[in-house]
C-alpha positions in Angstrom: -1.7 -10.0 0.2 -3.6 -7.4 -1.5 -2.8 -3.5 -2.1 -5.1 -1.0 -2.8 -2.3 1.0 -4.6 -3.1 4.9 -5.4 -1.1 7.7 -8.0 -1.0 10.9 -5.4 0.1 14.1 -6.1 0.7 14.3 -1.9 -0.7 12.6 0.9 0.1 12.0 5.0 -1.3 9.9 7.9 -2.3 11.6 11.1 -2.6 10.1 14.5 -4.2 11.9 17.1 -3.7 15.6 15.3 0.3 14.4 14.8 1.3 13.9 11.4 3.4 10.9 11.2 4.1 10.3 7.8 4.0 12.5 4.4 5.3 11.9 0.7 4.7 13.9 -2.4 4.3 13.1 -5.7 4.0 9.0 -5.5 2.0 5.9 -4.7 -0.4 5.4 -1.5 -0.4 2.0 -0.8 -3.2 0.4 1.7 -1.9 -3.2 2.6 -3.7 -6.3 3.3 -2.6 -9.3 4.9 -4.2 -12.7 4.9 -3.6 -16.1 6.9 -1.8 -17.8 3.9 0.6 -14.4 3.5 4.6 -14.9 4.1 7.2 -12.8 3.3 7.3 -14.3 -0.4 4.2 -12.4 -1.0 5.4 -9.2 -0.1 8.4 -9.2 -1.6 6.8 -10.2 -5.2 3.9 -7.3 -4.1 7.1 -5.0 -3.7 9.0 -5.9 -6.5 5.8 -5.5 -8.3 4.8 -2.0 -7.5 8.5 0.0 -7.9 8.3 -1.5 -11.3 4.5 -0.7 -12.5 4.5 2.2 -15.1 1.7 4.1 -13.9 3.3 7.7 -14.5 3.5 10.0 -17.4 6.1 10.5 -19.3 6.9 13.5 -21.4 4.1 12.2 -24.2 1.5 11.8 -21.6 1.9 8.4 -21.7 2.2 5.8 -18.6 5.7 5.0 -19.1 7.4 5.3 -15.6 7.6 3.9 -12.4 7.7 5.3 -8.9 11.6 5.6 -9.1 11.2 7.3 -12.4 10.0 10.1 -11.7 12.0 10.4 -8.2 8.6 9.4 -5.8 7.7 8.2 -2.9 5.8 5.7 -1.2 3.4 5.9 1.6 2.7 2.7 3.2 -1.0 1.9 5.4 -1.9 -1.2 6.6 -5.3 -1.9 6.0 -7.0 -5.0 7.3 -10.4 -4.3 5.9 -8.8 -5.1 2.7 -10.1 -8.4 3.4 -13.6 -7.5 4.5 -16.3 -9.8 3.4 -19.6 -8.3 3.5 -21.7 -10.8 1.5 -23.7 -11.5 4.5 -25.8 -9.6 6.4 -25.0 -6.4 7.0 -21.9 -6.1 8.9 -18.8 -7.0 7.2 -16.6 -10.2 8.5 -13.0 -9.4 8.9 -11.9 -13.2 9.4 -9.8 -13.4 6.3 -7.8 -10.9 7.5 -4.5 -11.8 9.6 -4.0 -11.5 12.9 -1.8 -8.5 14.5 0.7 -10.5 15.1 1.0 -12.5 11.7 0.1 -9.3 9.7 2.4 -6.3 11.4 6.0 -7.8 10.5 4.8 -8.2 7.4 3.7 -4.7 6.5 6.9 -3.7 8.0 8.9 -6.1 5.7 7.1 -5.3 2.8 7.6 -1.3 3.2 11.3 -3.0 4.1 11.5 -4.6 0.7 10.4 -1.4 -1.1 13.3 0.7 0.9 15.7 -2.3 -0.6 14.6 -1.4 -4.0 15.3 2.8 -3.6 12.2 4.2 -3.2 11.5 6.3 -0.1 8.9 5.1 2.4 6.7 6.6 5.0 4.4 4.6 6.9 1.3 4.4 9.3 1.3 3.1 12.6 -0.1 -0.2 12.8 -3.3 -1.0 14.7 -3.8 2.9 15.2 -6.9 5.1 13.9 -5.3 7.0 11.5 -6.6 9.8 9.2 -5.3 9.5 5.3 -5.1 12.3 3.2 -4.9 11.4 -0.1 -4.4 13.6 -3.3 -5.4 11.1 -6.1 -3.7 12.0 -9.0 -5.5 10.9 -12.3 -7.2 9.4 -10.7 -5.1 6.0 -11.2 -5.9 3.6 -8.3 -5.2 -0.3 -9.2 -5.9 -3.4 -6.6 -2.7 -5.6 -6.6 -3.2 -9.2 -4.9 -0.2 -12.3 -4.6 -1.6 -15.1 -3.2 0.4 -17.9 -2.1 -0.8 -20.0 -5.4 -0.1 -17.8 -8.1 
């Protein structure tokens, strides 16, 4: 499972014109599955992120969590996460899970991060959605768990 994890200052997901999900000051999270991904992947991904220090504190330094400083999570599934485009022009997208494999477990991982106090927004899965993002820093990290580490 990999996450493309961003520090925003705001950001929301649009479908079709309708905004359908919007957080403040937080994290942006785009979420990859893989074949080998089970829930013990997202919930050491999600115990992972509400922890990370990534935020200021009152010296400037990155100190705090997400539930430090009272944030927010936004949660996007994003299967091109596992996008291979060593090849040829055209990326392959076979390392990424199928629909029915990968959507419980974006929901259960967003789950687990609800578990842990932080509130969550989320895409909608399979959609084309339109993410505004306000990097904040900018601080953008890639988190992976693979089912060997």
């Amino acid at each position: 499972m990999r996450a493309l994890l961003q520090r925003v200052t705001e950001a929301k997901v649009t479908v079709g014109g309708k905004t359908i999900g919007q957080i403040s000051r937080g994290f942006v999270i785009l979420l990859g599955v893989t074949h080998s991904d089970s829930e013990q992947e997202a919930y050491w991904l999600a115990n992972k992120i509400s922890g990370l220090r990534v935020f200021e504190d009152t010296e400037g330094k990155m100190n705090l969590s997400v539930a430090d400083i009272s944030g927010s999570v936004l949660v996007v599934s994003q299967f091109t996460l596992y996008g291979d485009s060593r090849k040829g022009r055209r990326p392959s997208f076979t390392h990424a899970a199928k629909p029915e494999q990968a959507e419980p477990l974006v929901k259960y991982f967003a789950d687990q991060l609800r578990e842990l106090g932080l509130p969550v927004e989320m895409g909608e899965f399979g959609s084309m959605m339109q993410v505004e993002i306000h990097n904040d820093g900018p601080v953008t990290l890639i988190l992976e768990k693979t089912n060997n580490q």
